[in-house]
C-alpha positions as CSV (number, residue, x, y, z in Angstrom):
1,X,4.2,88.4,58.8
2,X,1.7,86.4,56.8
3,X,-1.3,84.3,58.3
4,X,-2.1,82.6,54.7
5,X,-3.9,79.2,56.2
6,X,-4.9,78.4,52.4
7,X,-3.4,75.8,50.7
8,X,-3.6,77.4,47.4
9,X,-0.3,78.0,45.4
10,X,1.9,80.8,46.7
11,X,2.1,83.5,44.0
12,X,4.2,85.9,46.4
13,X,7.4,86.8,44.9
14,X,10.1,84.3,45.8
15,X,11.8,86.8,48.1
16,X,8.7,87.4,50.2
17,X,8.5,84.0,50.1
18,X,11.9,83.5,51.8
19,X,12.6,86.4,54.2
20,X,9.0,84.8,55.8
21,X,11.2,81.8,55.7
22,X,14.0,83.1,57.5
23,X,12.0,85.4,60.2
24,X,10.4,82.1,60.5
25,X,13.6,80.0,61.2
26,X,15.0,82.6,63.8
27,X,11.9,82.4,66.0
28,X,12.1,78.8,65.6
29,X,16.2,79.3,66.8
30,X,15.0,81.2,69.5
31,X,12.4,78.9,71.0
32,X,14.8,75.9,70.3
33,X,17.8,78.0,72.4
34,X,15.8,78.7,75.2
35,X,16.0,74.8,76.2
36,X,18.9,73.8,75.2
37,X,21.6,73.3,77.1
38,X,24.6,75.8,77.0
39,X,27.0,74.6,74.9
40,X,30.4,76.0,73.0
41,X,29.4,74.2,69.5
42,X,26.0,75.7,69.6
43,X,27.5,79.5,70.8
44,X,29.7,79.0,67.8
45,X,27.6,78.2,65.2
46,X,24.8,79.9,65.8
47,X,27.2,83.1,65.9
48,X,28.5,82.0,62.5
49,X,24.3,82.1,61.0
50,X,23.8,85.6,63.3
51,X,26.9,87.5,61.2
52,X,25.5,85.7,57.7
53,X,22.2,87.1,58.2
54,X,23.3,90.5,59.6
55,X,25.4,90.5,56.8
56,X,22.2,89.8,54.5
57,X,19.9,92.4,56.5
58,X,22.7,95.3,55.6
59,X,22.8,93.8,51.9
60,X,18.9,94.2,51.2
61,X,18.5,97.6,53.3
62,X,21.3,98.9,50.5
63,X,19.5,97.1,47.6
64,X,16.0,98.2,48.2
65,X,17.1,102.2,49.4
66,X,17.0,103.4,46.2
67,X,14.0,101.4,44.2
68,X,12.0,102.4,46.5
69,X,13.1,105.9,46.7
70,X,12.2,106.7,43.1
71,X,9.1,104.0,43.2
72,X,6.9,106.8,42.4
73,X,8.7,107.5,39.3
74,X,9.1,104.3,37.7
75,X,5.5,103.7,37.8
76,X,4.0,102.3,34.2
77,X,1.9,104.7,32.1
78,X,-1.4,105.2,33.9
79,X,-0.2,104.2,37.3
80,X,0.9,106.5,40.1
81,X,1.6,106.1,43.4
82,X,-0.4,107.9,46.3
83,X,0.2,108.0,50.0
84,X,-2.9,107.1,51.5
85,X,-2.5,110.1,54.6
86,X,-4.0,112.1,51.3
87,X,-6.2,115.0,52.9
88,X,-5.3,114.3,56.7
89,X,-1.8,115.9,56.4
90,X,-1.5,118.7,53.5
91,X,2.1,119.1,54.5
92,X,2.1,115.5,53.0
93,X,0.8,115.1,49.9
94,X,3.3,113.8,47.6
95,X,4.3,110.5,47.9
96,X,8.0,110.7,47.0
97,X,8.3,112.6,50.7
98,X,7.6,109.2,52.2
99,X,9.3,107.1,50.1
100,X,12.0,109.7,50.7
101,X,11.9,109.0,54.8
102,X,11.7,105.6,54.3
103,X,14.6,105.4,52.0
104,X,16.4,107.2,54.9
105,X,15.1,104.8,57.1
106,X,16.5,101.8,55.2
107,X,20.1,103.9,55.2
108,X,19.7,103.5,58.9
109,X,18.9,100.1,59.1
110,X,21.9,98.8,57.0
111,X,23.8,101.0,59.3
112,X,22.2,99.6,62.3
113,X,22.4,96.0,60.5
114,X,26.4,96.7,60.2
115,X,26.9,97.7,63.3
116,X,25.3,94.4,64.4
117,X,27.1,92.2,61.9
118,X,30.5,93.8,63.5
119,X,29.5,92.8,67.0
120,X,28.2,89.5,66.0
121,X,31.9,89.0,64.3
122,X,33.5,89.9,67.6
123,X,31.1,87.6,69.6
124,X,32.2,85.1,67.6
125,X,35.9,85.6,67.9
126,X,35.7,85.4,71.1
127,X,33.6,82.3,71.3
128,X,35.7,80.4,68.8
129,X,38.8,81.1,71.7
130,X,36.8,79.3,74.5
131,X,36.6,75.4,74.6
132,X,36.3,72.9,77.5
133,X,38.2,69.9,79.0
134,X,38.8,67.4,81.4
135,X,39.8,68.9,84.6
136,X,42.5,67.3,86.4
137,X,41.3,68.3,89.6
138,X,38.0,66.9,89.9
139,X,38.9,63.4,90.2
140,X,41.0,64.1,93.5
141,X,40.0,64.1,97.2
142,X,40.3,66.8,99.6
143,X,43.8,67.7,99.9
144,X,44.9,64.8,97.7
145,X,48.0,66.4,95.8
146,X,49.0,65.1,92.1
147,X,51.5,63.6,91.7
């Protein structure tokens, strides 16, 4: 999460730029939610946003597994990488090991980022089944019976 309170240009790359966006947005969603409300439209649509950005979250985790995997090998001439654990863990000197565990980890969160996108699809099946009308009851007495 950034706390840039500059106002200076943002030289980030553009998709730093925009997953701050997004995480952004969804806290923004959830403050929003928590007053509003319930309502069928909004269960709906936001359900529709939840399975496009699971759906983006499993993309990326697949895109980024194996650049960052072999990061320390596609380093320009007179650059390597380092992990900066260097000398407090000799069982972990080479950098590859990490970027090894956290491509695994990235295996498991487009997994995990599946798994969500599947359950967000079923939520909103079942949402999009559900609507509301007028019911004829309510406008009777007690023991009135409709004719």
């Amino acid at each position: 999460m950034s706390t840039r309170t500059n106002h200076e240009p943002d030289d980030r790359p553009e998709a730093v730029q925009q997953a701050e966006v997004g995480a952004r947005a969804w806290r923004a969603v959830v403050h929003a939610q928590r007053g509003a409300a319930p309502d069928h439209a909004d269960f709906y649509n936001l359900a529709g946003h939840l399975v496009d950005t699971f759906a983006a979250i499993e993309s990326l985790a697949r895109l980024l597994a194996d650049p960052v995997c072999s990061y320390a090998d596609r380093q320009p001439p007179g650059k390597r990488v380092y992990d900066d654990a260097r000398g407090v863990d000799p069982w972990r000197e080479d950098p590859r090991e990490r970027l090894a565990d956290a491509r695994c980890d990235l295996d498991q969160l487009a997994i995990a980022a599946g798994c969500a996108l599947d359950v967000a699809n079923r939520f909103w099946s079942a949402i999009s089944h559900i609507g509301v009308e007028d019911d004829p009851a309510a406008g009777r007495a007690e023991g009135e019976v409709s004719r």
